[in-house]
N, C-alpha and C positions, 0 to 999 in steps of 0.2 A: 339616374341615367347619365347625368355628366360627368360621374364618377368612370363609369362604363368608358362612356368615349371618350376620355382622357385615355385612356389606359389600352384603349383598342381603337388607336391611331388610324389613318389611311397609310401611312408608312412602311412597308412592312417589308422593308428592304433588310439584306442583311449587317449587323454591327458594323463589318469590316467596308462598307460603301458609305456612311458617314461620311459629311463632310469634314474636316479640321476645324474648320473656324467656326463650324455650328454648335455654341455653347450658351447653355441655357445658366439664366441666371440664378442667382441663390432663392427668392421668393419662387421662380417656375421647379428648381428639382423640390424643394420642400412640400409644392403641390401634389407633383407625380409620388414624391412617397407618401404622401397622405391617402392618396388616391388608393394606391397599389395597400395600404395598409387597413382602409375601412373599406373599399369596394369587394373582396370575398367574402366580408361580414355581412352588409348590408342584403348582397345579395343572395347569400346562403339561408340568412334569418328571415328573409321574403318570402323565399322558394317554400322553407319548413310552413311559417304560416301561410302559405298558398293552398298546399296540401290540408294543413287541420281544417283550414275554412271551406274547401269541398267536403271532406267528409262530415264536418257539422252541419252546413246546408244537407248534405242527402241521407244523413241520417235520421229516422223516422224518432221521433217524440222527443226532439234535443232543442235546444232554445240557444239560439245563434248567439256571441256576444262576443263584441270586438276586441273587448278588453280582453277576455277570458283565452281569448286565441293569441293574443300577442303573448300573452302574461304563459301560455302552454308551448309555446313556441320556442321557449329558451330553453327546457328538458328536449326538444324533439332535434335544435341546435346540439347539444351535446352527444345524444343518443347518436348524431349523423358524422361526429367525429370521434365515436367508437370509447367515451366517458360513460363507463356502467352506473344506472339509476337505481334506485332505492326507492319501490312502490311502500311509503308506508315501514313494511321489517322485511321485502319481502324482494330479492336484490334480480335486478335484470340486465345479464349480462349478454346474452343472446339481441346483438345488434345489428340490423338491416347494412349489409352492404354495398349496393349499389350509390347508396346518399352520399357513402366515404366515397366512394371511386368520383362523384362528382365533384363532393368537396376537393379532391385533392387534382383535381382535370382545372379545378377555376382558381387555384391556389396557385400552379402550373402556368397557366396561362396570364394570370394576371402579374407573375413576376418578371413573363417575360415580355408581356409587354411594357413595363414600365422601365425592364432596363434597356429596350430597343430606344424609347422616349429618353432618359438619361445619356445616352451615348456611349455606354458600356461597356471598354472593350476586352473585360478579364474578369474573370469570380471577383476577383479583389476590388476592381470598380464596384462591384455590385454589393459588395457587402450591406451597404446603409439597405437598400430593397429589402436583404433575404432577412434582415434584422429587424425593419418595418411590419414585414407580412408574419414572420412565426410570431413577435414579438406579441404582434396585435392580436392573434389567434388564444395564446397562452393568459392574456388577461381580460379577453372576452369571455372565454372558459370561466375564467376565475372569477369575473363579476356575475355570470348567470349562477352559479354555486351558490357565492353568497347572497343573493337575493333569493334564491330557490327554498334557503333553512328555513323551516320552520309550516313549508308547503306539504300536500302528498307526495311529490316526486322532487327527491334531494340528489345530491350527487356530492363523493367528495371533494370537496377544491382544492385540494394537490394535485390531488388526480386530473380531474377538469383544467385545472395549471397545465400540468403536462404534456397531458396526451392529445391537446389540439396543437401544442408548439409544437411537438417533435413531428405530426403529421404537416400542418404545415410548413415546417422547416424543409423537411425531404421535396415535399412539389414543389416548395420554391428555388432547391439545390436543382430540381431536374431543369423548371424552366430559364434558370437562370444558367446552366451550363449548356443547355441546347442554342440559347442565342450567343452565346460566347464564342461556339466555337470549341468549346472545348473536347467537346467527343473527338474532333480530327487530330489536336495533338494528342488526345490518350492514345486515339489509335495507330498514332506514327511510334509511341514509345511503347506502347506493349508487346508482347510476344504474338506476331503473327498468329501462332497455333492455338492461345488462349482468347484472343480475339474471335478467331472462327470458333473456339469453344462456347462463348460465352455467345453468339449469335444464334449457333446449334441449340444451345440448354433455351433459350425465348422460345424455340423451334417449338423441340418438346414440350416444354411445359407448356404453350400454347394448344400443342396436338391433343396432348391427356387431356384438358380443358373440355375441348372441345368434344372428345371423346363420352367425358362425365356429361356435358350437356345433350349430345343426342340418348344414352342412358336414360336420361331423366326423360327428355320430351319422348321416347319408345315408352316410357312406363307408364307416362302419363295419357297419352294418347291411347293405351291396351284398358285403361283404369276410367276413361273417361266419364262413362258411367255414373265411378263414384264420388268422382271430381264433381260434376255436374249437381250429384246431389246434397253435396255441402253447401251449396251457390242458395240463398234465402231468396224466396218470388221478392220481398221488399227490395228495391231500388240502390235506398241508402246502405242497405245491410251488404248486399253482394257487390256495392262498390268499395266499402269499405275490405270485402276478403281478397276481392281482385285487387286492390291496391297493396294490400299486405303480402300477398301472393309476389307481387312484382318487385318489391323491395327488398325481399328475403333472397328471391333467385340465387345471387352469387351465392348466399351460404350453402344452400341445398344444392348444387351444381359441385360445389366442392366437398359436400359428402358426399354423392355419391360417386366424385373422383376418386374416393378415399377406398368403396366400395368397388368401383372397378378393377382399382390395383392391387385390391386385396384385404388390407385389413378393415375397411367397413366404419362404421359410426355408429353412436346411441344417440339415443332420446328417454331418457329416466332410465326404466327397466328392459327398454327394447333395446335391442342390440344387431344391429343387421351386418353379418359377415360373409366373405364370400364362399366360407368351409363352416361358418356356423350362426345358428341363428335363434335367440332370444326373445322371442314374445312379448308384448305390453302397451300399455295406454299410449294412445296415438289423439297430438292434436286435432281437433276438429275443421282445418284449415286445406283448402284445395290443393294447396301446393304440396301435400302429404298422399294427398289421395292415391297418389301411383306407388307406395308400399308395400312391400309383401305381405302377406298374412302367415307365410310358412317358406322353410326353404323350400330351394328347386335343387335337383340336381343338376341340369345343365347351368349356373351360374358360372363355374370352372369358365365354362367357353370364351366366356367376357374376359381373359387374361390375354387373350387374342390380342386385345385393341391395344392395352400398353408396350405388349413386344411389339407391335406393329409400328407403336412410336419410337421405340429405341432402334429398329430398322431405318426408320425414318431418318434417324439425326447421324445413323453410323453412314448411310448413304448418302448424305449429304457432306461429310466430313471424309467422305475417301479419296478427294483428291488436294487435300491440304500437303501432305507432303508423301514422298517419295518413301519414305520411309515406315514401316507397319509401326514398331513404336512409338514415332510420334503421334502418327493418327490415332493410338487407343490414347494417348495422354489427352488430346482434344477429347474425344470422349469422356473422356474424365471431369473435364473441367464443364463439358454441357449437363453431364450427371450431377453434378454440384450443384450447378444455377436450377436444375429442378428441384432438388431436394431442399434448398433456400426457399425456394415459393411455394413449395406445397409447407413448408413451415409457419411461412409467411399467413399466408390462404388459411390453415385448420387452424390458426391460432386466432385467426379474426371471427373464422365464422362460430366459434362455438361459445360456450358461456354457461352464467347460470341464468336459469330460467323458474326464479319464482322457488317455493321448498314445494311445490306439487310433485304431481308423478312424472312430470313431462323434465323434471331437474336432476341433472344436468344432461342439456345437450353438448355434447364433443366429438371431435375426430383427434381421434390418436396418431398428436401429430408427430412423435419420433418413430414410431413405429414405421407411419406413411412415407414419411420423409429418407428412411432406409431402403423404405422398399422402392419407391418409388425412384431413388438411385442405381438400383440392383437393376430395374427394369427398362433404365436409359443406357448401363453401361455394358450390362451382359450380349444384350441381344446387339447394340452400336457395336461394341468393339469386334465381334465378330464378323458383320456385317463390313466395317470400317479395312479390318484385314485382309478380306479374304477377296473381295471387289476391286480395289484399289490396284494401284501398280506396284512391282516391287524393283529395290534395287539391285541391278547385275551384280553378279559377284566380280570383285576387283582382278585387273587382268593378272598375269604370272609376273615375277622378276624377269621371268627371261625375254619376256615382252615390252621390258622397258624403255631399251635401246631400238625397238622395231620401227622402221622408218615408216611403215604400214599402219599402224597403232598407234601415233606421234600424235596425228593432228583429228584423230577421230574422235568424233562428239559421242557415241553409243559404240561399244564393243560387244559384237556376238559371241554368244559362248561359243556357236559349234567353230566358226573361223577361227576363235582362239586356239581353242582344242588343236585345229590342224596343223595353225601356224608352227604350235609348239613341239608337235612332233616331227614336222618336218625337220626345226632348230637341232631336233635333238637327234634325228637320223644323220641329219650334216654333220654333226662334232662327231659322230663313230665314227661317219666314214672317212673324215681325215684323220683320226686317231689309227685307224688300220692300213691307210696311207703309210707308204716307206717315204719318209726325205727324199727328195734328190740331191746325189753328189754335188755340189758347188767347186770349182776351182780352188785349188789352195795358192790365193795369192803369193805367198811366203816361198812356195816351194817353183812357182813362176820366177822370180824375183834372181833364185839362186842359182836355175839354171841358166838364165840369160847374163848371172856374172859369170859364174863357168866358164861360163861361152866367150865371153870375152875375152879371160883370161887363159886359154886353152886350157881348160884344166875338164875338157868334156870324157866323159867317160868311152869308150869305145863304144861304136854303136851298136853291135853283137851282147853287148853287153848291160846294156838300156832295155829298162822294161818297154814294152810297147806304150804301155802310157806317157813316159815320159819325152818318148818321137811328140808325143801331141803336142807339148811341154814348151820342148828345146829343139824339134827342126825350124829349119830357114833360118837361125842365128848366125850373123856371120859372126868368121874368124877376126882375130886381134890381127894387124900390120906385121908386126913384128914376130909372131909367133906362127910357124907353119902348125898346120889341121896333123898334118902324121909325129908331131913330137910328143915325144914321152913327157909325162909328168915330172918335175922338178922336186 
């Protein structure tokens, strides 16, 4: 527990409200990463033998032993960080996932509160944390392994190496960039429209989720029946399938996501599709009980609920931009973030399960993962287009110069329209305009020398335009009005 509350501070202000001069010294940070690096251990290895030690308490003819639970607790640790066991020859890969989602919630959380404690204020501070907590993960793995040789339930330890570091590596990247800060600069440098994509795609995949999950509680509730009759009157027995039941949820929740979108799952030789359907041995376990025994025909109808989600994300994404192409391109990028987590999701939940009839259980997960793309972006993009606003069409050239059109935020088509022909009724009608005559200065100019130097033509002899011209001109001094020309 002092591990705990080192790490889960009363603090819980954000990185960037630090004081400056509040710096811990070298003995207090080597604490907190010691802390941040054995406290998801301790705690997770608790949790596991919390659980063996109720089901051995209430299991009927078992003999309790403390040792035998701690010493069983390092397979049930590994099992809960998704490290396939080896009953014996007989390999089990089919692993409870809910235990990971919590492993990786206190993986999460305890990195970041150890960088809140450090005074963190970039990935890059934080690195000693994220290399404490996976570090410590990867050779707690690796010591349960090799202690495990030579037991009933072994594990590889490469494997057991691996695949506790890289899980908790990722919780510790998540909780370590959430106290950072770092989501707000990605989302200052990403592209607006892939940003709403990627918020959209959490959308959906969340909807289909949830979708699979009422699926299953509708089949289980119609089946209860036979649910009820897998449940043993013993105590220990039926706490022990209740709790199995509960553990497995995420996986069966994501078959039958798998199953609502269409391509479906197995279990051995069963095969449950939404166009076809397989027959065969069915675990004896409640959380099975709501199963088909045959197709139906109306199973089609359930394709409903995924178009319903790609509606969903394409409506939620129609006001990203103005533009209809960009909005399917968001679509696009929310169809990806599903098809990543339904890869993610069928690749955890299935496995092998023992060489009986019940092996292998799988969801096909390229298959899901296509389809389940097809069914965020078909039904979004259309949805996204045809909702949305679209952009005016650009006004004419001959609208450019319009002192009306200059300073306008939104151009109407039909206004346009009229402007334009108004423009273009005005340039006819002064094209069919005649000039008007203008004065010819030049020929002004010559009659008033003329005139000055008597040289005026007789005026019987003057067009009438040129009276307009050259009367009122006086005569020269010297030359009288009635002399002849020189």
């Amino acid at each position: 527990m002092r591990i705990m509350d080192l790490l889960t501070d009363s603090r819980e202000e954000p990185v960037g409200d630090l004081e400056p001069d509040v710096v811990l010294s070298r003995a207090a940070r080597v604490r907190v990463l010691l802390a941040a690096a054995l406290g998801p251990l301790v705690t997770g290895y608790a949790a596991v033998a919390t659980v063996l030690t109720l089901v051995a308490l209430t299991a009927p003819r078992t003999v309790f032993s403390g040792t035998g639970v701690l010493l069983a607790a390092g397979p049930g640790w590994l099992a809960a960080h998704q490290v396939r066991l080896d009953l014996g020859v007989h390999p089990l890969g089919v692993l409870p996932l809910l235990p990971t989602l919590g492993a990786l919630a206190l993986a999460a959380r305890t990195a970041s509160g150890a960088t809140v404690r450090l005074g963190c204020r970039s990935p890059r501070e934080a690195l000693p944390v994220f290399a404490a907590i996976a570090g410590a993960h990867a050779l707690f793995g690796l010591l349960i392994a090799l202690c495990a040789q030579g037991s009933p339930v072994t594990a590889n330890p490469l494997v057991a190496f691996a695949v506790p570091g890289l899980l908790a590596a990722a919780a510790a990247a998540v909780g370590i960039v959430r106290c950072c800060g770092l989501p707000d600069v990605v989302a200052e440098r990403l592209d607006p429209l892939a940003l709403r994509g990627l918020r959209a795609g959490a959308l959906g995949l969340a909807v289909l989720v949830a979708c699979g999950a009422a699926v299953f509680t509708l089949a289980t509730a119609l089946s209860w029946r036979t649910v009820a009759d897998m449940y043993e009157p013993a105590l220990g027995s039926s706490f022990g399938m209740f709790l199995l039941s509960v553990l497995y949820l995420p996986n069966t929740v994501t078959a039958v996501l798998s199953f609502v979108t269409g391509p479906g799952f197995s279990i051995g030789d069963l095969n449950v599709g939404m166009f076809g359907y397989r027959g065969g041995a069915v675990p004896g376990v409640p959380l099975l009980g709501g199963l088909p025994e045959h197709h139906a025909a109306w199973w089609p109808a359930l394709l409903v609920l995924p178009a319903a989600a790609g509606v969903l994300v394409g409506w939620s994404l129609r006001k990203v931009d103005a533009d209809p192409a960009q909005r399917i391109r968001a679509v696009a990028v929310a169809g990806a973030v599903v098809a990543l987590g339904c890869v993610l999701l069928g690749t955890l939940s299935g496995g092998r399960l023992g060489d009986g009839p019940f092996d292998p259980v799988s969801v096909p997960v390229g298959v899901a993962s296509v389809v389940a793309f097809c069914w965020i972006v078909i039904p979004g993009s259309f949805t996204a287009f045809f909702t949305g606003e679209h952009e005016p069409p650009a006004p004419p050239e001959a609208l450019e110069d319009n002192e009306a059109f200059e300073d306008a935020e939104e151009v109407d088509v039909d206004e346009a329209a009229e402007a334009v022909e108004e423009l273009e009724a005005s340039e006819e009608d002064e094209e069919t305009e005649e000039p008007e005559e203008e004065p010819d200065e030049d020929a002004e100019f010559e009659a008033e020398a003329d005139a000055e130097l008597g040289l005026e033509e007789p005026a019987e002899d003057r067009p009438e335009g040129d009276e307009a011209v050259t009367g009122g001109t006086e005569t020269c001094g010297d030359v009288e009005a009635a002399e002849t020309d020189r």
